[in-house]
C-alpha positions as CSV (number, residue, x, y, z in Angstrom):
1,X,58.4,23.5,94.8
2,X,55.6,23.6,92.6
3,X,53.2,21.3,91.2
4,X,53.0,19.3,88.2
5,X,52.3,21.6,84.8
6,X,53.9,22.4,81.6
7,X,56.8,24.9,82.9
8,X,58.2,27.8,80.7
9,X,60.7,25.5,79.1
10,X,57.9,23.3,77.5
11,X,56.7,26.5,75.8
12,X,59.9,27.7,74.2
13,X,60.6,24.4,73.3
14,X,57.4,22.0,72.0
15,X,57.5,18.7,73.2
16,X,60.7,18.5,75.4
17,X,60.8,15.8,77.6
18,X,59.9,14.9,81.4
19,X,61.8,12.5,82.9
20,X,60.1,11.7,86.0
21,X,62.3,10.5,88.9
22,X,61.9,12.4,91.5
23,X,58.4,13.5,91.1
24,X,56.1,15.9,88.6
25,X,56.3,18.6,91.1
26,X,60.6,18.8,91.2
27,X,61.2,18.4,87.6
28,X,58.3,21.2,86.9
29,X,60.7,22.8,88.9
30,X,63.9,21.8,87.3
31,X,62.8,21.9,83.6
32,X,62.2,25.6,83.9
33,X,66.2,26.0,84.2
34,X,66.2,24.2,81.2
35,X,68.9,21.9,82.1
36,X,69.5,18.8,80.0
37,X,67.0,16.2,80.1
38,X,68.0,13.3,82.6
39,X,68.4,9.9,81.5
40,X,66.9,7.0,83.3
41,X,69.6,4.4,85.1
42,X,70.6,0.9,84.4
43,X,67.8,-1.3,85.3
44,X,65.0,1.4,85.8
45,X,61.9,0.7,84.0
46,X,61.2,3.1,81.3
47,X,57.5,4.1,80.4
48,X,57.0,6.5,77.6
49,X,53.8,9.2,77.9
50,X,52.1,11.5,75.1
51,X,49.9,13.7,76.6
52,X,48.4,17.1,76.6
53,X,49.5,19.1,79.4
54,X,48.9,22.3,78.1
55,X,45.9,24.0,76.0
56,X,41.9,23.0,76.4
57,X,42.9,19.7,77.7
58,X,46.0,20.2,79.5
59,X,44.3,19.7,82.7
60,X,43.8,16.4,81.6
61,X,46.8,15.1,81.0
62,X,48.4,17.0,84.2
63,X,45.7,15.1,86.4
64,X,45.7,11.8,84.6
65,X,49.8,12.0,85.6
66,X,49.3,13.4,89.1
67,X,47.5,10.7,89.9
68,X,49.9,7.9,88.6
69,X,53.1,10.2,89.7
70,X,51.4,9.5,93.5
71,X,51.6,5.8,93.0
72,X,54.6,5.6,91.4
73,X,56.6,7.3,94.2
74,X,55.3,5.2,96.5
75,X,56.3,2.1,94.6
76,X,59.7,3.6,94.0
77,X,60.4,4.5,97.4
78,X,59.7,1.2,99.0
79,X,61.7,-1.1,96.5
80,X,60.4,-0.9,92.9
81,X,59.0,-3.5,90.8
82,X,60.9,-6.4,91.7
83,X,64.0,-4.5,92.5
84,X,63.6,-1.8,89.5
85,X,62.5,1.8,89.6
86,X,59.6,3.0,87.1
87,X,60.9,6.3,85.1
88,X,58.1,8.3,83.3
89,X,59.3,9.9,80.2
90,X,56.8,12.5,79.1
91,X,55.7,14.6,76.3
92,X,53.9,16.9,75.7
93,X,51.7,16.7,72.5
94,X,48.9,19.5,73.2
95,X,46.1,17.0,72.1
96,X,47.4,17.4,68.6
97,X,47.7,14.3,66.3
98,X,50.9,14.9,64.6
99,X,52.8,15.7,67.7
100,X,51.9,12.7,69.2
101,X,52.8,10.9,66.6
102,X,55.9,12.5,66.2
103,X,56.5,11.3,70.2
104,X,56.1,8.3,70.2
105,X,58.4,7.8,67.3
106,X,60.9,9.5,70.0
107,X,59.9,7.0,72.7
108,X,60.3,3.6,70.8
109,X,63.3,4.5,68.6
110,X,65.1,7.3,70.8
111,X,64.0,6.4,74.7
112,X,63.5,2.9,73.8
113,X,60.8,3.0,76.1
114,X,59.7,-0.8,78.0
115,X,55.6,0.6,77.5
116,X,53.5,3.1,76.3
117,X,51.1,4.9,79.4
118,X,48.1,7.7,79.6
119,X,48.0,9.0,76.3
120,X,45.4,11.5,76.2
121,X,42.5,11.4,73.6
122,X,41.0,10.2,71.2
123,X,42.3,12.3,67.8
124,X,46.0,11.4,69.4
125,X,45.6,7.6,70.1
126,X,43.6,7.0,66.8
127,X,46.7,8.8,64.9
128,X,48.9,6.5,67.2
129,X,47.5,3.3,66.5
130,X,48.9,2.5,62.6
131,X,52.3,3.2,64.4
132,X,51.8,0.9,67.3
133,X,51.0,-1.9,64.0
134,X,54.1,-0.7,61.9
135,X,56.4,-1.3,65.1
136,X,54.4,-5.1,65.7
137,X,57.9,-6.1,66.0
138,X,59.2,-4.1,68.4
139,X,56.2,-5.4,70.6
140,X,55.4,-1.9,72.0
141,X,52.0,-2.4,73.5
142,X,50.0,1.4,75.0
143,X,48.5,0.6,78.7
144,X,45.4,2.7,79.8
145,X,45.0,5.2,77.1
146,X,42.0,8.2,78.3
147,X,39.9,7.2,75.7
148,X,36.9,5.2,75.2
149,X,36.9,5.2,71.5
150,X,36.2,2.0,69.7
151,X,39.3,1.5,67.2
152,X,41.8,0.4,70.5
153,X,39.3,-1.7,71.3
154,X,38.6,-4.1,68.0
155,X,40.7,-5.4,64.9
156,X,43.5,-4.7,63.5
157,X,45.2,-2.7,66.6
158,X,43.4,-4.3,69.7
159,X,46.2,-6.3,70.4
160,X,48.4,-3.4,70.6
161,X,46.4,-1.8,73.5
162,X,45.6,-2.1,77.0
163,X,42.1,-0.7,78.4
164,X,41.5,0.0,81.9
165,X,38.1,2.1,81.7
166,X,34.6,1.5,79.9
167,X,34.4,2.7,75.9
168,X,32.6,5.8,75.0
169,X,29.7,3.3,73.3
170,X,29.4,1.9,77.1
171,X,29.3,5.7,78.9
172,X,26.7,7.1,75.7
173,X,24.5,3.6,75.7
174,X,23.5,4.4,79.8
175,X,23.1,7.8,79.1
176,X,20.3,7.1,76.6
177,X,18.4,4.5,78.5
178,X,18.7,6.5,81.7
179,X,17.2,9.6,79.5
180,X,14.7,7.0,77.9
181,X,13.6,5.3,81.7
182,X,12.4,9.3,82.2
183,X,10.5,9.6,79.4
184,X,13.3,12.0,77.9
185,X,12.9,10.6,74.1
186,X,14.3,14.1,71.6
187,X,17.6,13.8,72.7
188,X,20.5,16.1,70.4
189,X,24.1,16.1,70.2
190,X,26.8,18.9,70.4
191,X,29.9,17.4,69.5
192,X,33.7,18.0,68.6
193,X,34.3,17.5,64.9
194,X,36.7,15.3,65.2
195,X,37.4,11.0,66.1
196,X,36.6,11.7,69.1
197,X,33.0,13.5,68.3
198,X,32.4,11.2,65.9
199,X,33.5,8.1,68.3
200,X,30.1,9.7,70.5
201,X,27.9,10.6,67.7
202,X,28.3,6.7,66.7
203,X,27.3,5.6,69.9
204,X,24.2,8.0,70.1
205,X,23.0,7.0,67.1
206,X,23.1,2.7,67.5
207,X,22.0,3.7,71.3
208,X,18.9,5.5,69.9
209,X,18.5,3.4,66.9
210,X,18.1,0.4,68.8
211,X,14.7,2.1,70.2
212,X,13.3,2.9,67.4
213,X,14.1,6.2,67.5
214,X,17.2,9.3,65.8
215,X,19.1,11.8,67.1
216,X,16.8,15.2,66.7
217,X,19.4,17.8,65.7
218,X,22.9,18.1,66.3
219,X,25.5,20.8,66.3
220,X,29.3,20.8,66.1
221,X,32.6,22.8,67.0
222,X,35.8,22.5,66.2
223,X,38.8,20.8,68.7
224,X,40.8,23.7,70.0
225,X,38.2,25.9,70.8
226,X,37.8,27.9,73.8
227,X,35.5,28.9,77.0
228,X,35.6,32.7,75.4
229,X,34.4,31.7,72.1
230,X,30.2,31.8,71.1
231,X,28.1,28.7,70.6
232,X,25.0,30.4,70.1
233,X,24.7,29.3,66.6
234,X,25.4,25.9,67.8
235,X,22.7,26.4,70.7
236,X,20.2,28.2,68.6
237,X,20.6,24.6,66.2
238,X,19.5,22.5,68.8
239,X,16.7,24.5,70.7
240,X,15.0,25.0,67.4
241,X,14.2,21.2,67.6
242,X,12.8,21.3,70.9
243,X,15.3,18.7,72.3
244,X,14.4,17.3,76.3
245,X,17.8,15.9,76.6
246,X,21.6,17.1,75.4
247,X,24.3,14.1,74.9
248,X,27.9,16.5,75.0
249,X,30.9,15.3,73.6
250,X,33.5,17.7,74.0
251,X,36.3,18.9,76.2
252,X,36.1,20.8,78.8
253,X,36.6,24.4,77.6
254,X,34.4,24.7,74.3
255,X,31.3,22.2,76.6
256,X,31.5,25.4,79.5
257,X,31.1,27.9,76.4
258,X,28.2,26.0,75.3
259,X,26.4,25.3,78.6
260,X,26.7,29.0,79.3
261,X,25.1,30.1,76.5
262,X,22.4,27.5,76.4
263,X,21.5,28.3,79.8
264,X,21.4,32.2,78.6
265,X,19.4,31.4,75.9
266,X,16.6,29.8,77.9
267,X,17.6,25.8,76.9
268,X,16.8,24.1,80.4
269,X,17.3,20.3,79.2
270,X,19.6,18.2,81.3
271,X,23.2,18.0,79.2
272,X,25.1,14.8,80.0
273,X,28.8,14.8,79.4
274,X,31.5,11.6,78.9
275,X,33.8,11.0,81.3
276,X,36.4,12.5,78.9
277,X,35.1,16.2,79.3
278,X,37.1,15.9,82.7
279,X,34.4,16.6,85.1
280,X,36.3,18.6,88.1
281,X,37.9,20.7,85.2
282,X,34.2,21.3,83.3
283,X,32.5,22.4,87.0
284,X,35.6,24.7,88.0
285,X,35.3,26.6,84.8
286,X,31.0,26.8,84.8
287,X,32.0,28.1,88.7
288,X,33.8,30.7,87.2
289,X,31.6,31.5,84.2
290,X,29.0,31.9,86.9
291,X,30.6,34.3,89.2
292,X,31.2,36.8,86.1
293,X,27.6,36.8,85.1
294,X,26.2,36.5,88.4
295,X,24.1,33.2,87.5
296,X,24.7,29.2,88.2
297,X,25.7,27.4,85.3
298,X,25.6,24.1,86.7
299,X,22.1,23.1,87.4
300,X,20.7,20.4,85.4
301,X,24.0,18.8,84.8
302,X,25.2,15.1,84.6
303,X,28.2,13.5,83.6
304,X,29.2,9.5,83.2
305,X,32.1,8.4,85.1
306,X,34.2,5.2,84.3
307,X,35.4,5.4,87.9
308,X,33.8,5.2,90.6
309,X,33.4,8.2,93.2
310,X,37.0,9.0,95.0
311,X,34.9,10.4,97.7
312,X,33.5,6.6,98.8
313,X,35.7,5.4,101.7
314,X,34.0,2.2,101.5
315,X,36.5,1.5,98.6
316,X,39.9,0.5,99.4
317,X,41.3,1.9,96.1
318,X,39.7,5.4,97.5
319,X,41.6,5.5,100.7
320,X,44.6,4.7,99.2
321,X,44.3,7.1,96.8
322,X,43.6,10.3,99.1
323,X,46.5,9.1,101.4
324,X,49.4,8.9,98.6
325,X,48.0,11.5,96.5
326,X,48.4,13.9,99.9
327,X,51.8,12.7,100.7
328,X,52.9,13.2,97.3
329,X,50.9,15.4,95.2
330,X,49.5,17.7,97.8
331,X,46.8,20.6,96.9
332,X,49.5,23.5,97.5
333,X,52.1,22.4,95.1
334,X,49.9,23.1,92.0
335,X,49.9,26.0,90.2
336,X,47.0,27.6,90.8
337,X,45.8,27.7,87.1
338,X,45.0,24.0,87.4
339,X,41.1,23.8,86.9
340,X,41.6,20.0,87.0
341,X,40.9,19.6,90.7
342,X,38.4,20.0,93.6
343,X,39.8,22.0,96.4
344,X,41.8,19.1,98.0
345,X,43.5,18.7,95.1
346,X,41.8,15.7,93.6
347,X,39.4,14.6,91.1
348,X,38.2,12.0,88.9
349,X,41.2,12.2,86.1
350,X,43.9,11.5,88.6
351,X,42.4,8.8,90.5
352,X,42.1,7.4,87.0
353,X,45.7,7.8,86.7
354,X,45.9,6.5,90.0
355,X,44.6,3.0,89.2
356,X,46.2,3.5,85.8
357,X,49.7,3.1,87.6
358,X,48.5,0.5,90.3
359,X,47.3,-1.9,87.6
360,X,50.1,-1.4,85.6
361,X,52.7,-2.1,88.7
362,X,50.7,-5.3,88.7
363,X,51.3,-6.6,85.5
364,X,55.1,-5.5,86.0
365,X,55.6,-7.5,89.3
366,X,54.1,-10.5,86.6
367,X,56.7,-9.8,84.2
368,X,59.1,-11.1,85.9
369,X,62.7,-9.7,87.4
370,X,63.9,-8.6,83.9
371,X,60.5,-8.4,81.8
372,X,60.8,-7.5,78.3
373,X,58.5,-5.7,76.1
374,X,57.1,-9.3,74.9
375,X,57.1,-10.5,78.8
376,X,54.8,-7.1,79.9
377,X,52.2,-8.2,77.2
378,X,52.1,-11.8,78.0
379,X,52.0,-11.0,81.5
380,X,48.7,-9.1,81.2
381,X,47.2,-11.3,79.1
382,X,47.6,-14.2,81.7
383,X,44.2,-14.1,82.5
384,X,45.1,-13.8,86.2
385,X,42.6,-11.1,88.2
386,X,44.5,-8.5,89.4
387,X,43.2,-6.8,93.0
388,X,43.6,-2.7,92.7
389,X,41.5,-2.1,95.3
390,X,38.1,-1.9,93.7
391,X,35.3,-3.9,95.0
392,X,36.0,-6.8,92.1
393,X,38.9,-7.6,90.4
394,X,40.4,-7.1,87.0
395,X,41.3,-8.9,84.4
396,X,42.6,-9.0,80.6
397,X,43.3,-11.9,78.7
398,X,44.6,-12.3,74.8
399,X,41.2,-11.5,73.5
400,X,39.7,-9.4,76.0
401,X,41.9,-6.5,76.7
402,X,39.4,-3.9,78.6
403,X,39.8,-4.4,82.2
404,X,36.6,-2.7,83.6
405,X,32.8,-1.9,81.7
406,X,31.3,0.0,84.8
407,X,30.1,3.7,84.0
408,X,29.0,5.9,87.3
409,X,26.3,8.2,86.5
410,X,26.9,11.9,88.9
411,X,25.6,15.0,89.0
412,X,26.5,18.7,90.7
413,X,25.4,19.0,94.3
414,X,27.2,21.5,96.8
415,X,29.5,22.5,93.4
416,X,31.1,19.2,93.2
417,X,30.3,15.8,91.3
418,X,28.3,13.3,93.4
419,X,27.2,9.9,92.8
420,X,23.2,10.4,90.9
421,X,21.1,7.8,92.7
422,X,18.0,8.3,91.5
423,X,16.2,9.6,88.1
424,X,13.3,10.4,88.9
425,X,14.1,14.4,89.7
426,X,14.8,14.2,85.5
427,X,11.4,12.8,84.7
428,X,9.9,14.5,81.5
């Protein structure tokens, strides 16, 4: 058996479904047969996923759905959600717009999907959004999209979209006051040119503009590009301004390409990464990059979390976590091409997913034993708190539909991501 990525079939045929029953790992396994796609039973709850699982951010989207697969499984095999089975219908859009686009058209008119879950990105879900409006009527709502840009968050398509983590403006805002409490005040940007860059770039510039003070030079890249591409001219931009602090906002492949050769070309300054960059993905690559060249790459790093650490035992959500995501999405099922994971298998993205899918069974079991697309949304917008484990609870109601505003703030010790408790080692 092997673990959850995008098998052979998915790259003869773009965007074929998963139908996810069983588990990621079997139907990896299955699809590359090719056989027909499954179809979900009479009664099973049918949740639709875009999501790159291939490309520069396919380890996002594997880990985002290894970590609600775990949960899911366990839900499914003690019962369901008052007596139904979930079914996760994926595709694959390979963080592109129009393919995701083009899928979720699939999952509303063809899969006539119950909800929309883990959507990856911000150039996708922006793309999505006008569609989630056009089909008001169908009352397809998207639950827990990876994405802290602003437009799910605020009129017109708010109300077609469920939050769980902080927003991008939330992850760049502590950034720049933690920068700022060190004295660190010529702080530039390297960002993708694209919603999602610009989603960052927004939120550096009110951040910084509400001290009085501009973002000193900033440098650019295009989506898609690679860990064996240059940014020197993109490095050699910002070092000519002197800069004492780096805000990133990229994914994971083109932000190792840039740290390298920053680091080569003498720029010292702490770079800070969203949470988006996928963290465990970012370090494994650097780790890599380093080996070749024979230097570390991952000194003087820091990146924002909107989960907390899944190495603190203290919280319950944590220990649940390790234990289902070890009886079901162990470390030796993976392929070992997956950069999306620390050596046991798990990382930040998939316990993500992980609460992703436990907040969502939530809502479910508050649906009601037949719950309709219309029941789902009402149901989370009860303004009940819903327990997932964390150390407070979560809630939505019809105007407030981001669960959680917490960012973590970590940084590489040992070659993983550990909680950053203190500051003062950045002090300018």
């Amino acid at each position: 058996m092997t673990g959850f990525r995008a098998p052979a079939a998915v790259r003869r045929i773009s965007r074929a479904p998963f139908v996810l029953a069983a588990g990621l790992g079997a139907i990896a396994t299955v699809l590359a047969a090719s056989p027909p796609p499954q179809t979900a039973r009479v009664g099973d709850i049918v949740v639709g996923v875009s999501a790159a699982l291939q490309g520069q951010s396919g380890s996002l989207g594997t880990e985002l759905n290894r970590g609600s697969d775990a949960y899911i499984k366990y839900v499914n095999e003690n019962g369901g959600v008052n007596g139904h089975r979930i079914e996760l219908k994926i595709y694959d859009d390979g963080y592109q717009p129009a393919a995701a686009v083009e899928n979720t058209v699939k999952l509303i008119e063809a899969d006539k999907v119950s909800l929309l879950l883990n959507y990856v990105g911000t150039p996708t879900v922006t793309q999505v959004l006008p569609l989630l409006k056009l089909y008001a009527a169908n009352n397809v709502t998207l639950f827990f999209p990876f994405t802290g840009a602003e437009p799910p968050r605020v009129p017109p398509y708010s109300d077609f979209v469920f939050n769980l983590r902080a927003s991008y403006r939330e992850e760049v805002e502590g950034m720049v006051k933690s920068f700022l409490s060190v004295g660190r005040t010529r702080i530039a940007l390297f960002y993708q040119v694209d919603a999602y860059g610009r989603s960052g770039w927004e939120a550096a510039r009110r951040a910084l503009m509400e001290q009085g003070l501009k973002i000193v030079a900033e440098a650019t890249y295009r989506r898609g590009t690679g860990s064996e591409g240059s940014m020197k001219e993109q490095v050699d931009i910002l070092k000519a301004t002197n800069p004492d602090a780096i805000i990133s906002v990229g994914s994971y492949a083109a932000v190792a390409a840039f740290i390298r050769d920053a680091r080569d070309r003498g720029v010292e300054a702490p770079i800070a990464n969203l949470s988006f960059v996928g963290s465990n993905s970012l370090l494994n690559l650097l780790i890599q990059i380093g080996k070749k060249s024979g230097r570390d790459y991952t000194g003087n790093l820091l990146n924002t979390q909107v989960v907390p650490s899944y190495g603190d035992m203290s919280i319950p959500a944590v220990v649940e976590y390790r234990k289902l995501m070890e009886k079901y999405e162990p470390r030796q099922m993976m392929s070992a091409t997956n950069l999306g994971t620390d050596s046991d298998g798990l990382s930040f993205v998939s316990f993500e997913g992980f609460l992703n899918a436990k907040l969502l069974v939530e809502v479910l079991r508050r649906a009601g034993d037949t719950p309709t697309r219309d029941q789902i949304r009402r149901a989370a917008e009860s303004g009940m708190s819903f327990n997932i484990g964390l150390r407070e609870p979560v809630s939505f109601n019809p105007t407030r539909h981001q669960a959680m505003n917490h960012i973590y703030l970590t940084t590489v010790k040992d070659d993983q991501f550990v909680p950053l408790t203190s500051w003062e080692a950045s002090r300018r």
